[in-house]
C-alpha positions as CSV (number, residue, x, y, z in Angstrom):
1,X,23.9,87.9,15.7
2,X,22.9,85.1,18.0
3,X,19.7,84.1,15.0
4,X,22.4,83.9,12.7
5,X,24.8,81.7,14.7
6,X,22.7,79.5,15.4
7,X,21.4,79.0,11.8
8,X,24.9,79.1,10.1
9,X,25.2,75.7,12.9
10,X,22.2,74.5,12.0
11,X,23.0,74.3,8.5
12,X,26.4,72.6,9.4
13,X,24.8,69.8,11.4
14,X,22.0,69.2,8.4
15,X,25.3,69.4,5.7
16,X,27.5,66.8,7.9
17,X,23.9,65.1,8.4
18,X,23.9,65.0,4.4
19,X,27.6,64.3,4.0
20,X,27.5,61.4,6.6
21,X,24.1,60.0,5.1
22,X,26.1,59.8,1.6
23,X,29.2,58.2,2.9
24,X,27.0,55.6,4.5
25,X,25.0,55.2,1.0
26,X,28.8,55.4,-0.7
27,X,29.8,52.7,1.7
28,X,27.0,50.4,1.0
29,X,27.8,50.8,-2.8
30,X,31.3,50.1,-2.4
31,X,30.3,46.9,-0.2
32,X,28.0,45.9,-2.7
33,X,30.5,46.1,-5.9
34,X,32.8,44.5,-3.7
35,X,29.9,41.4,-3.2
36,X,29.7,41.4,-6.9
37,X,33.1,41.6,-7.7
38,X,33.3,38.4,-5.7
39,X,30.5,36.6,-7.4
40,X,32.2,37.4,-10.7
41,X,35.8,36.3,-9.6
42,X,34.2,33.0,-8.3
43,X,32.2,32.4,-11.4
44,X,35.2,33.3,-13.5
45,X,37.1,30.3,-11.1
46,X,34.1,28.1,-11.6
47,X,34.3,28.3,-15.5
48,X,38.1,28.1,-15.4
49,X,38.1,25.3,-13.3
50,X,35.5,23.4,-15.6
51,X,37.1,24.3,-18.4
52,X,40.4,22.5,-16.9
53,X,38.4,19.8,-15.8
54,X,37.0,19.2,-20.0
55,X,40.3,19.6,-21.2
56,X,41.4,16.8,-18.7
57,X,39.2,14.5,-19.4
58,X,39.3,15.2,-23.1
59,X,42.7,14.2,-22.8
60,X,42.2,10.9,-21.0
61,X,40.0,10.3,-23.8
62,X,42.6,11.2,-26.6
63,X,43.4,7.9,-27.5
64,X,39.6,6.2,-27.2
65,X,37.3,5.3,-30.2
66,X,33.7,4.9,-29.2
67,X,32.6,1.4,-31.4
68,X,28.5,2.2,-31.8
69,X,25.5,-0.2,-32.5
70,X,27.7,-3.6,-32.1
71,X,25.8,-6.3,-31.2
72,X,25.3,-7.4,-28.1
73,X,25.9,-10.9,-28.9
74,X,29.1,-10.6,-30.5
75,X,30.7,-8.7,-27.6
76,X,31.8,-12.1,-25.8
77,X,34.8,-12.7,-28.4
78,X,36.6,-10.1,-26.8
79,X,37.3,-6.1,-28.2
80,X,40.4,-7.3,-29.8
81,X,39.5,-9.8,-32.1
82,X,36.4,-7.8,-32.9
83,X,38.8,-4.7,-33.7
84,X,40.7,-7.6,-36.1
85,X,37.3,-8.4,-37.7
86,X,35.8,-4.5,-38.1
87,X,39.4,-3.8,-39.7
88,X,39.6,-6.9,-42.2
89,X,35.6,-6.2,-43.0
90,X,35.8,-2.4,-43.6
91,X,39.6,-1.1,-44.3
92,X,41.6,-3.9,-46.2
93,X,45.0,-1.7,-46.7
94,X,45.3,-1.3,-43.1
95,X,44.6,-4.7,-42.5
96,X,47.9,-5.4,-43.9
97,X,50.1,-3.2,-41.4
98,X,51.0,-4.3,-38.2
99,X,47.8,-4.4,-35.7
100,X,46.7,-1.5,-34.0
101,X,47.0,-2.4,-30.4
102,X,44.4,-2.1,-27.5
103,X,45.4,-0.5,-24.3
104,X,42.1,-1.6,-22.6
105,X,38.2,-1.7,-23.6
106,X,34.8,-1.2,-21.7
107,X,31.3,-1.5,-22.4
108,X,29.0,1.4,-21.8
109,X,27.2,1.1,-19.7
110,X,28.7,-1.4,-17.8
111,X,24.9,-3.1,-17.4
112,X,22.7,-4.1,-19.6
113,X,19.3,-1.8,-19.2
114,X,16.2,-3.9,-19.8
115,X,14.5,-0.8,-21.0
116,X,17.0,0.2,-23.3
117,X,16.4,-1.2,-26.7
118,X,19.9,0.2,-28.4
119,X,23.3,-1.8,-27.8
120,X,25.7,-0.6,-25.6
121,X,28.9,1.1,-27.0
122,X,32.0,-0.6,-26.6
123,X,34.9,1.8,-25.3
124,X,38.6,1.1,-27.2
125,X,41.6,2.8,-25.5
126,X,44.5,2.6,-28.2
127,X,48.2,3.5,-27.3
128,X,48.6,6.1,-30.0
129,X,46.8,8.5,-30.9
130,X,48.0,8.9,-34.2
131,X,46.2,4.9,-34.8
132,X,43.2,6.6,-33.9
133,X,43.4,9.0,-36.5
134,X,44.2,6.5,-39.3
135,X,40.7,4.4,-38.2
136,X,38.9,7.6,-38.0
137,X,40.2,9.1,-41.2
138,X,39.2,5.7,-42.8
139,X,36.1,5.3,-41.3
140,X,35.2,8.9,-43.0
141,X,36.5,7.8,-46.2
142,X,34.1,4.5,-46.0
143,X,31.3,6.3,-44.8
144,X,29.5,3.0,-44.1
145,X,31.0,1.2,-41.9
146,X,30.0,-2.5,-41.1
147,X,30.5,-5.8,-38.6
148,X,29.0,-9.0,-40.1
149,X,26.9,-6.6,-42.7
150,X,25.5,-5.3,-39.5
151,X,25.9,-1.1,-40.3
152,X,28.0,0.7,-36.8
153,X,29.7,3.2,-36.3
154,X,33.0,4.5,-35.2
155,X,33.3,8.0,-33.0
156,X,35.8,10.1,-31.2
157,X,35.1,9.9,-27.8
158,X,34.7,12.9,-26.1
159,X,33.3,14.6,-22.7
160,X,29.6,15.2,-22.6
161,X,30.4,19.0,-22.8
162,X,32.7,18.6,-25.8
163,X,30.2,16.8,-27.7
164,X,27.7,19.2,-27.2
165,X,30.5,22.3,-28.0
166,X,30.6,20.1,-31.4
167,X,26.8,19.9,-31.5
168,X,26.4,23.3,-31.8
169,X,28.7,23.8,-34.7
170,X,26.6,21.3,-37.0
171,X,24.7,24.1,-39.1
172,X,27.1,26.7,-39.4
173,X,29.0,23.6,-40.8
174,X,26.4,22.5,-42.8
175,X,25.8,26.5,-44.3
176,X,29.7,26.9,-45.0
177,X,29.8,23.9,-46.7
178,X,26.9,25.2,-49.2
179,X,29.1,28.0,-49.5
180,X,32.4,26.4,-50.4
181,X,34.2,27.6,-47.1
182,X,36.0,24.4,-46.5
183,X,34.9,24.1,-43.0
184,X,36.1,21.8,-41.0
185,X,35.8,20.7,-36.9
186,X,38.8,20.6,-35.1
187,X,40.0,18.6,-31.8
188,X,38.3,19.3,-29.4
189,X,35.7,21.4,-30.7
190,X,37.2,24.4,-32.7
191,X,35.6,25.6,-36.0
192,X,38.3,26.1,-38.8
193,X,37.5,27.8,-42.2
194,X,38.7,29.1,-45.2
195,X,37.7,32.7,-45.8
196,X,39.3,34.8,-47.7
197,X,42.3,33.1,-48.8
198,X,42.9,32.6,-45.0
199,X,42.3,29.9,-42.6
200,X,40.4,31.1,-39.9
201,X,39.8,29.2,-36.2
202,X,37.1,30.1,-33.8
203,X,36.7,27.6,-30.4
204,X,33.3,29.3,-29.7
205,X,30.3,31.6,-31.4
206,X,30.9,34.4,-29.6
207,X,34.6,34.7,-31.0
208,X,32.9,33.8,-34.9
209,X,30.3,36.2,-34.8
210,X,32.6,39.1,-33.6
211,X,34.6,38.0,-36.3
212,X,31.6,38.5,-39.0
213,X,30.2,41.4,-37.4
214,X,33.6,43.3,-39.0
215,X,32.8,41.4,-42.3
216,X,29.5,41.8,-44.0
217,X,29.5,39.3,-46.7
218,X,30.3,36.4,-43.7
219,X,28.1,38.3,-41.7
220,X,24.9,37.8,-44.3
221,X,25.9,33.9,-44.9
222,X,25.4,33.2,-41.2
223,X,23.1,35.9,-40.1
224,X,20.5,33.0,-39.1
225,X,22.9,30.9,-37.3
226,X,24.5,33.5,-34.3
């Protein structure tokens, strides 16, 4: 009786030896989803306090066109009255309604780098946004635009991360327009097409290639592109 006491308490102690040895290895689990569930809810804060931080500053740059390749010598007549002189040059019909006006203009950068051999861009802030548009939309319609018969261009301007979010949409672009989809690249860097009757908007290439993976035929036109 006494043999089997003492091994019916022996087994006791190894089981609550077992049990306590797995609610310290439970414990450490729990610790260590808890440490990742951190990481993850500061990496989710991270991105959604960059994101906020784009969208700001895309904002502050609604209203900018980005002037590219000008001259340096020409920049000392002042942004206005070469804005009066790209718009009489380039876009006759808008040179006869009432001038678009400047909020303020920079040059970027602010220094002239000996060991840059490009010009520096010259920054225009207009008042409405909807001005913007109208030079844009006929700068498109040009397609060569010119100062002096010097070729430049004209450009949103947009944060760093924007333009590369645009960037990345170039060949899918490029294949839908092969394949009649009417793409086209929204503000700020959203991908709208026509499929289907239906115009569809994706703001990354995760969202479009879930989208294709449910239809085959979109699926096979971009198969090399996601």
């Amino acid at each position: 009786m006494q043999n089997t006491i003492t091994e019916i308490k022996n087994s006791l102690e190894a089981a609550n030896s077992r049990i306590q040895e797995a609610e310290e290895r439970i414990s450490e689990v729990e610790d260590r989803l808890v440490e990742i569930t951190d990481a993850e809810q500061k990496r989710e804060r991270l991105k959604t306090n960059e994101e906020s931080l784009r969208e700001l500053w895309d904002n502050v740059k609604r209203t900018n066109i980005c002037i590219i390749r000008m001259p340096e010598g020409e920049r000392e007549k002042g942004t206005e009255k070469i804005c009066k002189e790209i718009t009489a040059e380039n876009f006759t019909n808008m040179g006869k309604e009432p001038f678009i006006q400047i909020q303020e203009a920079q040059q970027v950068p602010y220094k002239i780098n000996p060991r840059r051999n490009t010009p520096r861009h010259i920054i225009i802030k207009l008042t409405k946004i909807k001005d913007k548009e109208k030079i844009l939309k006929a700068a498109r319609e040009k397609k060569q635009v010119t100062y002096k018969g010097t070729p430049i261009r004209l450009l949103a301007d947009f944060s760093a991360e924007t333009l590369q979010s645009r960037r990345e949409w170039h060949d899918i672009l490029n294949v839908m327009k092969g394949q009649n989809l009417q793409p086209r690249l929204l503000y700020p860097a959203r991908l709208s097409f026509r499929y289907e009757g239906e115009i569809k908007t994706f703001s990354d290439k995760q969202k479009l290639r879930e989208f294709s993976n449910t239809n085959p035929a979109l699926q096979q036109i971009l198969k090399e592109l996601l």
